[in-house]
PDB file of N, CA, C, O and CB in Angstrom:
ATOM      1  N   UNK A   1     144.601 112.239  86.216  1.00  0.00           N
ATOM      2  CA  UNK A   1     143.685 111.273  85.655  1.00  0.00           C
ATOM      3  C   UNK A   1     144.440 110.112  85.010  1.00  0.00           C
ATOM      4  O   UNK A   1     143.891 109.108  85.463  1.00  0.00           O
ATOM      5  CB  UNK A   1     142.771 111.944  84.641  1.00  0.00           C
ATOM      6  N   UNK A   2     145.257 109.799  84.321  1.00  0.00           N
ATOM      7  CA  UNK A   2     146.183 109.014  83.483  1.00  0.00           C
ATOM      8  C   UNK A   2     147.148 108.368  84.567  1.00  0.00           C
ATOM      9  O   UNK A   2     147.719 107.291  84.399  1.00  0.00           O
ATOM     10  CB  UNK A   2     146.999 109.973  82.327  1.00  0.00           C
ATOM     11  N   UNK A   3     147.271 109.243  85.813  1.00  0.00           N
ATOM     12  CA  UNK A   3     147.777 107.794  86.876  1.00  0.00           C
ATOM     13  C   UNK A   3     147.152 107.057  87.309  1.00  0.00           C
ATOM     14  O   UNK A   3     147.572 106.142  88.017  1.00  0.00           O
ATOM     15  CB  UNK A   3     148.311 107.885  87.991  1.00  0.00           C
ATOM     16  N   UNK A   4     146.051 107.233  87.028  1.00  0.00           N
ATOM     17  CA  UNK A   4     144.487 106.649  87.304  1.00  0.00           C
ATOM     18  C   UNK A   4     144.539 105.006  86.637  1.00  0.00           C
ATOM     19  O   UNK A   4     143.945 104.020  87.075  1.00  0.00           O
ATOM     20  CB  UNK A   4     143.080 107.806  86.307  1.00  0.00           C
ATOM     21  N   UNK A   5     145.295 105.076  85.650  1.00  0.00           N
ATOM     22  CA  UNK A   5     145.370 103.605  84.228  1.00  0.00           C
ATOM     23  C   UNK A   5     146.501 103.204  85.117  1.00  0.00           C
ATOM     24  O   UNK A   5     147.252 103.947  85.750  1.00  0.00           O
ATOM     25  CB  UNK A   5     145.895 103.963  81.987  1.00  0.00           C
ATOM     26  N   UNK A   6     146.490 101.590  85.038  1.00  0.00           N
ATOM     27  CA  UNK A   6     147.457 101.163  85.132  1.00  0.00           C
ATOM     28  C   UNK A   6     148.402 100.909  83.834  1.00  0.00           C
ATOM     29  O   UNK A   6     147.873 100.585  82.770  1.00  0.00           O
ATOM     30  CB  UNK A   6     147.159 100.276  85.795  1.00  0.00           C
ATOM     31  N   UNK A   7     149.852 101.066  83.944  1.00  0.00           N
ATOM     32  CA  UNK A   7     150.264 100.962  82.821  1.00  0.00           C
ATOM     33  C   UNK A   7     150.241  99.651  81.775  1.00  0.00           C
ATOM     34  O   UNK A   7     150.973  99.566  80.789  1.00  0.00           O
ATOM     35  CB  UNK A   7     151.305 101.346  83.064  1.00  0.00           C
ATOM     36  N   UNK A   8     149.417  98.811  82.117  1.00  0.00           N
ATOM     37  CA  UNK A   8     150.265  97.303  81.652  1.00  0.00           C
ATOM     38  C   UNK A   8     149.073  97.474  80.899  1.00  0.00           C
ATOM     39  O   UNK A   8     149.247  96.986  79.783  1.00  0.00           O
ATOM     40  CB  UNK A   8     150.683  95.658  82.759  1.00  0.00           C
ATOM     41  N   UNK A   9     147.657  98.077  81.061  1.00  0.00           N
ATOM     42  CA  UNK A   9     146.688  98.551  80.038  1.00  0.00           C
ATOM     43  C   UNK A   9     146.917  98.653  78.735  1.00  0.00           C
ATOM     44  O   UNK A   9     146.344  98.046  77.830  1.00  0.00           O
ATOM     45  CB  UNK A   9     146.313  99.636  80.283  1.00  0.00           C
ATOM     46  N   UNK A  10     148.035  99.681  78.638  1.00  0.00           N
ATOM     47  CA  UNK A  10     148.187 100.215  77.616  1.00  0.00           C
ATOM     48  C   UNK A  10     148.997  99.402  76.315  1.00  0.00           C
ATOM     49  O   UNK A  10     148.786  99.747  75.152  1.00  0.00           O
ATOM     50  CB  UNK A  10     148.725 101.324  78.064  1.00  0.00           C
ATOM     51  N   UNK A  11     149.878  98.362  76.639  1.00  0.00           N
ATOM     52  CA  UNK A  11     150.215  97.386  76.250  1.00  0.00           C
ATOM     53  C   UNK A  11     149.126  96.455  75.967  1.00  0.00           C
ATOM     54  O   UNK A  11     148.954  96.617  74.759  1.00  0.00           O
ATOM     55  CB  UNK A  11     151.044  97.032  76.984  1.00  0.00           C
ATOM     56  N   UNK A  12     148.391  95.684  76.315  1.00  0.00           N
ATOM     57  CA  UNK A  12     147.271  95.137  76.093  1.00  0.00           C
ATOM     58  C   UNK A  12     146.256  95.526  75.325  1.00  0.00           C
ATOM     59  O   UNK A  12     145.621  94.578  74.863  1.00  0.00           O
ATOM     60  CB  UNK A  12     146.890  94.987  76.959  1.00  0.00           C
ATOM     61  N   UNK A  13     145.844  96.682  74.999  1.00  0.00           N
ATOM     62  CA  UNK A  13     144.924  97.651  74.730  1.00  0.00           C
ATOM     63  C   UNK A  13     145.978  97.847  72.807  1.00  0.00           C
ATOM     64  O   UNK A  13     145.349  97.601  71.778  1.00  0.00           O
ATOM     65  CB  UNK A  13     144.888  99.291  76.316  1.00  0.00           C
ATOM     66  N   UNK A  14     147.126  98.181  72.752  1.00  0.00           N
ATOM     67  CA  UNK A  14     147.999  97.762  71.626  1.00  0.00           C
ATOM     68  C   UNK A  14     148.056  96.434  71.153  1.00  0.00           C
ATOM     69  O   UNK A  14     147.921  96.385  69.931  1.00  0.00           O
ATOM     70  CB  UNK A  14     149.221  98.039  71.905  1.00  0.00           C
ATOM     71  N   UNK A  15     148.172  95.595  71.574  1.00  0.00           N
ATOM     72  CA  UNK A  15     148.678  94.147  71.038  1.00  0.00           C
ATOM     73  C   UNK A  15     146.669  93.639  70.761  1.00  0.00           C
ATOM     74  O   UNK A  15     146.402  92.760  69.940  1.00  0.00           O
ATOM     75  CB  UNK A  15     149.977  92.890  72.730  1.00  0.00           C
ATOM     76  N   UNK A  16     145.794  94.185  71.381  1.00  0.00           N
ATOM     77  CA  UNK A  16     144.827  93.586  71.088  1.00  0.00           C
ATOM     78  C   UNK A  16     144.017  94.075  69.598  1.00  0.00           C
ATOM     79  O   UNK A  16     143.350  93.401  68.814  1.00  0.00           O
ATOM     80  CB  UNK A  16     144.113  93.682  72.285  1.00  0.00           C
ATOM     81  N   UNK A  17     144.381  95.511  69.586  1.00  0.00           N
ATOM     82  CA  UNK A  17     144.230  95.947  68.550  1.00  0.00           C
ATOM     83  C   UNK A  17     145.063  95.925  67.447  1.00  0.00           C
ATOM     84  O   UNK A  17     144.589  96.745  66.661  1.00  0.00           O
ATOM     85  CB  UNK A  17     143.987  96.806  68.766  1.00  0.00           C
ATOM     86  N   UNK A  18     146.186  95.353  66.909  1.00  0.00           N
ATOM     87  CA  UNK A  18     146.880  94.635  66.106  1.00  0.00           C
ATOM     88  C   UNK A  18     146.688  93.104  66.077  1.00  0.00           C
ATOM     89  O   UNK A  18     147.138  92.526  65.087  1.00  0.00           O
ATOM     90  CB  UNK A  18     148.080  94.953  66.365  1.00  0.00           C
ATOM     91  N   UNK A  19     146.161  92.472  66.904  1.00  0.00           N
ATOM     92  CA  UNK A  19     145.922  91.324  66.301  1.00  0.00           C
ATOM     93  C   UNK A  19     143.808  91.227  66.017  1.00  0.00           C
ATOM     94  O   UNK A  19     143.290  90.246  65.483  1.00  0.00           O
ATOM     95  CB  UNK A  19     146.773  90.021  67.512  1.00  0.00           C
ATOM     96  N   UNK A  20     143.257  92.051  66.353  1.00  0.00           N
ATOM     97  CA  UNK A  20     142.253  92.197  65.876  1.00  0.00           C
ATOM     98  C   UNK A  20     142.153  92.369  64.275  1.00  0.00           C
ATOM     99  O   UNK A  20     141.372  91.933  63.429  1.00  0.00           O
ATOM    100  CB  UNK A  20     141.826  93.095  66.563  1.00  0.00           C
ATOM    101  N   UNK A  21     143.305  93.212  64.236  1.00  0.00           N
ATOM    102  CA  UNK A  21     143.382  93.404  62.336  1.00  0.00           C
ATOM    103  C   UNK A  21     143.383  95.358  62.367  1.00  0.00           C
ATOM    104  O   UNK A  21     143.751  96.057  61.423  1.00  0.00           O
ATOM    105  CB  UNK A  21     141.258  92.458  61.153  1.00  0.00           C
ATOM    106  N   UNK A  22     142.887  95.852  63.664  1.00  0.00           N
ATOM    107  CA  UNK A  22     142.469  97.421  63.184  1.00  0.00           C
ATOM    108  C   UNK A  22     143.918  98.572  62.981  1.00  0.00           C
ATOM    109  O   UNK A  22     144.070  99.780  62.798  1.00  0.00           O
ATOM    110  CB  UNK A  22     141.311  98.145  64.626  1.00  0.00           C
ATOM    111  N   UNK A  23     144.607  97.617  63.110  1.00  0.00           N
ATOM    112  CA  UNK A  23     146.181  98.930  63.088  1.00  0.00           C
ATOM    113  C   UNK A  23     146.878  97.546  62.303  1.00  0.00           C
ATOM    114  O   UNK A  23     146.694  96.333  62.398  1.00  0.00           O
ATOM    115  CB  UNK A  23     147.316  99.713  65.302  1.00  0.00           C
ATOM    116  N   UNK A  24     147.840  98.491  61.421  1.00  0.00           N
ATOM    117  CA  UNK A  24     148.203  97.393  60.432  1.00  0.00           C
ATOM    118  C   UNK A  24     148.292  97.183  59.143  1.00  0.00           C
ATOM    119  O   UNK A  24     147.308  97.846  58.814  1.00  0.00           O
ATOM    120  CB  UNK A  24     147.657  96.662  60.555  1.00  0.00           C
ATOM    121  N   UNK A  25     148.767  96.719  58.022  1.00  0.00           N
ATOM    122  CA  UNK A  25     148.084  96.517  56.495  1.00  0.00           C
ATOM    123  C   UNK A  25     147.432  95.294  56.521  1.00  0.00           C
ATOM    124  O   UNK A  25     147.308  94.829  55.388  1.00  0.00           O
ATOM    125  CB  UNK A  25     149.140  96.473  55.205  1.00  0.00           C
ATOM    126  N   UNK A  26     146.839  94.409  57.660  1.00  0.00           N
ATOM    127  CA  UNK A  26     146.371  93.311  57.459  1.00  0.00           C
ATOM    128  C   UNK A  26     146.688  92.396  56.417  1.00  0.00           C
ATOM    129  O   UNK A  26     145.901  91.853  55.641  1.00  0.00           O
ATOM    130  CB  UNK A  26     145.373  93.503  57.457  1.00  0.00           C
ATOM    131  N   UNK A  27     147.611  92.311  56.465  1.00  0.00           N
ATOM    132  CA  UNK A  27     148.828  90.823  55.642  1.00  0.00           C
ATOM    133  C   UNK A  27     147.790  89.659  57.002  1.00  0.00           C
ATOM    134  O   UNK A  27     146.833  89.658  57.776  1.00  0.00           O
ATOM    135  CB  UNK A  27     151.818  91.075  56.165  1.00  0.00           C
ATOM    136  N   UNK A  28     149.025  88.762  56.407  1.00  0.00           N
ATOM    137  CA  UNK A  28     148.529  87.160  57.430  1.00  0.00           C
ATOM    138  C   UNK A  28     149.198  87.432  58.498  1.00  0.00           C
ATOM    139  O   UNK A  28     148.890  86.693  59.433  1.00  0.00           O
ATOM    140  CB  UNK A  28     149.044  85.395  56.888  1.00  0.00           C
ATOM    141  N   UNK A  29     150.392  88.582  58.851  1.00  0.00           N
ATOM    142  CA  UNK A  29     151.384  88.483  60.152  1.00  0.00           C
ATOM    143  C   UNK A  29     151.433  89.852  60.351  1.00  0.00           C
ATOM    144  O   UNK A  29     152.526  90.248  59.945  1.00  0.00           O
ATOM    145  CB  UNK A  29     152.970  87.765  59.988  1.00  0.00           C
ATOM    146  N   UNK A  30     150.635  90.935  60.869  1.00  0.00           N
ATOM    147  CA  UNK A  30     150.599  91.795  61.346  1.00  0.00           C
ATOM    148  C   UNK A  30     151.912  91.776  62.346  1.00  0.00           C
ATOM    149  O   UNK A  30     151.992  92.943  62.731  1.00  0.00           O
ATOM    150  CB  UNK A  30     149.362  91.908  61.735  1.00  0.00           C
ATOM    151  N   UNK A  31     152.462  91.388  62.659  1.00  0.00           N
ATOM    152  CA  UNK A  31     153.661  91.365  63.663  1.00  0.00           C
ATOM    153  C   UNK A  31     154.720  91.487  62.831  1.00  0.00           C
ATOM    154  O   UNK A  31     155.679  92.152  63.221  1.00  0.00           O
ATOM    155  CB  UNK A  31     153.830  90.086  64.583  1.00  0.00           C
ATOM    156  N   UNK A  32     154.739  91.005  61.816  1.00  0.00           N
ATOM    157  CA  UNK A  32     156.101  90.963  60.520  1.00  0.00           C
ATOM    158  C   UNK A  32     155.761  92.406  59.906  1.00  0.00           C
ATOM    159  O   UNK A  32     156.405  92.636  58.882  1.00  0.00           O
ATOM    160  CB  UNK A  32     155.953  89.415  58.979  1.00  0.00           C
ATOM    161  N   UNK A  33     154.997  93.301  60.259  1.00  0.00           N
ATOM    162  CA  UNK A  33     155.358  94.080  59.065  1.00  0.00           C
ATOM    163  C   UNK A  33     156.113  95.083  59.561  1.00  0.00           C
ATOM    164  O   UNK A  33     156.127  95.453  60.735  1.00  0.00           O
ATOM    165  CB  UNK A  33     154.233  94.609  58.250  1.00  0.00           C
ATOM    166  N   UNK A  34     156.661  95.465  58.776  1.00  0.00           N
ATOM    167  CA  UNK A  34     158.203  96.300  58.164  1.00  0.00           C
ATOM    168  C   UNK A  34     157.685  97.993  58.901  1.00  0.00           C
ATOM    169  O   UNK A  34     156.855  98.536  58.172  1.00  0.00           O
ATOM    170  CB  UNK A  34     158.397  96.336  55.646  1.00  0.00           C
ATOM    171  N   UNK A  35     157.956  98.611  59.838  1.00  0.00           N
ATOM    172  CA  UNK A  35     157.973  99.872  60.044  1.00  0.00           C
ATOM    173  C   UNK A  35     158.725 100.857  59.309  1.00  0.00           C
ATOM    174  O   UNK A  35     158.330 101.909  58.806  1.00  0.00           O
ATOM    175  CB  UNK A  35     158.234  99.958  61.100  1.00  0.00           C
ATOM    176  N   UNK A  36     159.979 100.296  59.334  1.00  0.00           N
ATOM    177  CA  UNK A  36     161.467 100.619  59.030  1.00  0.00           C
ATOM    178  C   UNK A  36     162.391 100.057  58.756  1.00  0.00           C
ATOM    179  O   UNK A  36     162.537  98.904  59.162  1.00  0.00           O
ATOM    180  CB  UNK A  36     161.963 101.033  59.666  1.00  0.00           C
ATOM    181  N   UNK A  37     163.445 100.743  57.884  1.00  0.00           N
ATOM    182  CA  UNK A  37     164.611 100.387  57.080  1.00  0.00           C
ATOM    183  C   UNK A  37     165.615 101.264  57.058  1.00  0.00           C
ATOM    184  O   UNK A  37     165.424 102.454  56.807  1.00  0.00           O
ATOM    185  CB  UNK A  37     164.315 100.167  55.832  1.00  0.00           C
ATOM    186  N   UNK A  38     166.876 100.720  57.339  1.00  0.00           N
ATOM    187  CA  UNK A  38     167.694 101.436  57.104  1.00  0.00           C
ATOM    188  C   UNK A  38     169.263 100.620  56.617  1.00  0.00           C
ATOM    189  O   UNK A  38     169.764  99.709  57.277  1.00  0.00           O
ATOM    190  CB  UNK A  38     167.624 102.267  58.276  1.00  0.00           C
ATOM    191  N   UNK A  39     169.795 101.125  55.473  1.00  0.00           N
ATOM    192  CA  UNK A  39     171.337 100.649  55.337  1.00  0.00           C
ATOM    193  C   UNK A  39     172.562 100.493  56.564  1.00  0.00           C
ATOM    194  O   UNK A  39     172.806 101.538  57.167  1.00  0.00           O
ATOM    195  CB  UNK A  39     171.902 101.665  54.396  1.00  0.00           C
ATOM    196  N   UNK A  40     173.024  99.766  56.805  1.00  0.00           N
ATOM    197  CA  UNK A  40     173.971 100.152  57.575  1.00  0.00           C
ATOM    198  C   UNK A  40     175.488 100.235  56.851  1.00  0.00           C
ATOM    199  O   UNK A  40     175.508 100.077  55.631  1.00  0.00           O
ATOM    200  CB  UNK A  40     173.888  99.247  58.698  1.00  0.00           C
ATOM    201  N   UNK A  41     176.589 100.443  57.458  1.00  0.00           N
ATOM    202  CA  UNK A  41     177.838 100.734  56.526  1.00  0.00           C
ATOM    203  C   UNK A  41     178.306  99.033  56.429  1.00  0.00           C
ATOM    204  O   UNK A  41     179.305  98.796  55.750  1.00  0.00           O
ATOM    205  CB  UNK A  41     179.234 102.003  57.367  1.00  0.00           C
ATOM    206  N   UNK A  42     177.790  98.189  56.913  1.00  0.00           N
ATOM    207  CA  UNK A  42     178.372  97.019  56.654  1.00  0.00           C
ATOM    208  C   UNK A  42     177.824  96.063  55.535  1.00  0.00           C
ATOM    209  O   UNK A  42     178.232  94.923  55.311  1.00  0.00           O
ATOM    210  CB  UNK A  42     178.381  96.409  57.809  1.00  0.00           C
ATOM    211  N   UNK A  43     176.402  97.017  54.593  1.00  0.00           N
ATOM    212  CA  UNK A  43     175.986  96.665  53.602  1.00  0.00           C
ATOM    213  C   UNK A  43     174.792  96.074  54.012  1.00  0.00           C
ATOM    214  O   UNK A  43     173.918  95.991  53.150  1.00  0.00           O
ATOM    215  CB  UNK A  43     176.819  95.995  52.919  1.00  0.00           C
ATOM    216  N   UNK A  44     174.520  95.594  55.260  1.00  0.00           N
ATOM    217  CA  UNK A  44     173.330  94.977  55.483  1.00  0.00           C
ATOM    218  C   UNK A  44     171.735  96.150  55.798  1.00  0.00           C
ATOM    219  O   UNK A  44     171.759  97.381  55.801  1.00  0.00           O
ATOM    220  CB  UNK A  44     173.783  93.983  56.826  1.00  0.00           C
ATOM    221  N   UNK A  45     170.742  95.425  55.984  1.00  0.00           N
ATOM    222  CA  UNK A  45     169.843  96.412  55.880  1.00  0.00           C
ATOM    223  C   UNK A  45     169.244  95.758  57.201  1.00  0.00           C
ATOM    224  O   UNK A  45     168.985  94.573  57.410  1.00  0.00           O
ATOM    225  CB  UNK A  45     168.936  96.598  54.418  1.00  0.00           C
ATOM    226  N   UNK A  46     169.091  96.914  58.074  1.00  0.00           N
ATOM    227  CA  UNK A  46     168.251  96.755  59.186  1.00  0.00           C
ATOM    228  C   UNK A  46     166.947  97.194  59.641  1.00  0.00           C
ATOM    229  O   UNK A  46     166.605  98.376  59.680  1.00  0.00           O
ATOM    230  CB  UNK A  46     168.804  97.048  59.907  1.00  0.00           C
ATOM    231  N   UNK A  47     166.336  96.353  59.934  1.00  0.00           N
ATOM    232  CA  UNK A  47     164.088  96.589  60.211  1.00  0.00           C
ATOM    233  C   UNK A  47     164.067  96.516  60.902  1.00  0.00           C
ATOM    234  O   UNK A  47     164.719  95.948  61.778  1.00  0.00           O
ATOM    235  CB  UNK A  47     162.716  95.861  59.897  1.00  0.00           C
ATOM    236  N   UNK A  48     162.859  97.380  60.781  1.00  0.00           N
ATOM    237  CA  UNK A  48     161.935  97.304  62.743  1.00  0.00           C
ATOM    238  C   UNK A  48     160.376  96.912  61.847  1.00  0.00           C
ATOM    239  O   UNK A  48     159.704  97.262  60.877  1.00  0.00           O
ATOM    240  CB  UNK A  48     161.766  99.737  64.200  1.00  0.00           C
ATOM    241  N   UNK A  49     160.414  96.006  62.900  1.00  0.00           N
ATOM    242  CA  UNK A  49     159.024  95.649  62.376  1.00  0.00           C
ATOM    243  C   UNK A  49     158.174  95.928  63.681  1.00  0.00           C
ATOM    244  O   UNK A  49     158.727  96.559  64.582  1.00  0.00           O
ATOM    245  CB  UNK A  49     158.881  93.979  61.775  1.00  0.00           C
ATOM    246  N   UNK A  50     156.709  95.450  63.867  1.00  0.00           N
ATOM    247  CA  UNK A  50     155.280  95.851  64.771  1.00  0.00           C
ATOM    248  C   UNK A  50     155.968  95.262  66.239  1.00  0.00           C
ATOM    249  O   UNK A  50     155.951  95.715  67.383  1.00  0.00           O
ATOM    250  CB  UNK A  50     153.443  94.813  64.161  1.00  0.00           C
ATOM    251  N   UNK A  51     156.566  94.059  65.650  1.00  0.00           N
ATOM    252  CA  UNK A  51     157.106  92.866  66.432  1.00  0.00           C
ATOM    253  C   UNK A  51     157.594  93.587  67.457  1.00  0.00           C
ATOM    254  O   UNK A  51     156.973  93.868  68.482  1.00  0.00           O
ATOM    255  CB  UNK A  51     158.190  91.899  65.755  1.00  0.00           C
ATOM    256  N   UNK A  52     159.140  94.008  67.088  1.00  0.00           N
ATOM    257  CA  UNK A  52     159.906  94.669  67.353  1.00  0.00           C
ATOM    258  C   UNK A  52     159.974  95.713  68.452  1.00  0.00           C
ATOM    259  O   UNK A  52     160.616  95.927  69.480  1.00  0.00           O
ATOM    260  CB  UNK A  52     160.042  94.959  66.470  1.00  0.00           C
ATOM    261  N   UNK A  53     158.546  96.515  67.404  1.00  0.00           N
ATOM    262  CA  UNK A  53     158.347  97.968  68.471  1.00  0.00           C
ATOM    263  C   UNK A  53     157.421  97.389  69.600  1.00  0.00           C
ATOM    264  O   UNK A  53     157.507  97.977  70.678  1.00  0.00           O
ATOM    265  CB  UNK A  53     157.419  99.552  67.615  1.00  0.00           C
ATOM    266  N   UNK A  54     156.636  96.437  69.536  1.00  0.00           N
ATOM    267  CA  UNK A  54     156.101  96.092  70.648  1.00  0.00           C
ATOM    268  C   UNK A  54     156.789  95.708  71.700  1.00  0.00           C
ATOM    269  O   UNK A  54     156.553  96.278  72.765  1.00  0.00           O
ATOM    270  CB  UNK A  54     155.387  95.330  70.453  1.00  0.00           C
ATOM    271  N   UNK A  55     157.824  94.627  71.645  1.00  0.00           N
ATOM    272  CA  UNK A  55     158.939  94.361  72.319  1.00  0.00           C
ATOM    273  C   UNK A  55     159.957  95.571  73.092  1.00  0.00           C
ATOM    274  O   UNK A  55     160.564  95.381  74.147  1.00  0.00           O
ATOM    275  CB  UNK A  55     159.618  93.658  71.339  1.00  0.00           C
ATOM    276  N   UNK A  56     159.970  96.845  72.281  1.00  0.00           N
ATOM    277  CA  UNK A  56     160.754  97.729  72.643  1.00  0.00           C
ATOM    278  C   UNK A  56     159.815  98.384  73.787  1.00  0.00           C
ATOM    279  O   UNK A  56     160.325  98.643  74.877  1.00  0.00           O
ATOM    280  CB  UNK A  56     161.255  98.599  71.447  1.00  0.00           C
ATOM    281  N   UNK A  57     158.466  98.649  73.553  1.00  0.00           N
ATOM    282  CA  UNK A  57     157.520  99.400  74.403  1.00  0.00           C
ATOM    283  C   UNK A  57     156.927  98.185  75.665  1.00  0.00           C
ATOM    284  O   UNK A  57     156.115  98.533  76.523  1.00  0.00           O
ATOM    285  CB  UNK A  57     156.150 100.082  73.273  1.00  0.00           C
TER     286      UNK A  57
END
């Protein structure tokens, strides 16, 4: 049944529901917000933001 979807759905079906406002803390930039943090040893601090993971998926 699920080969049934095309995949590019499922992407669309995400990005529409983050900029609708329903996934999110609804700030003004749902795309900026902060998932994750982490130190690295070079002192800097590295994020993943909505942006980010969308880009990755």
């Amino acid at each position: 049944m699920i080969s049934n979807i095309p995949l590019m759905v499922v992407p669309l079906v995400v990005f529409n529901l983050v900029v609708a406002g329903l996934v999110g803390g609804g700030g003004a930039d749902p795309w900026a917000t902060e998932l994750y943090s982490m130190h690295m040893f070079s002192g800097g601090i590295w994020r993943m933001t909505l942006g980010d993971l969308m880009l990755v998926l």
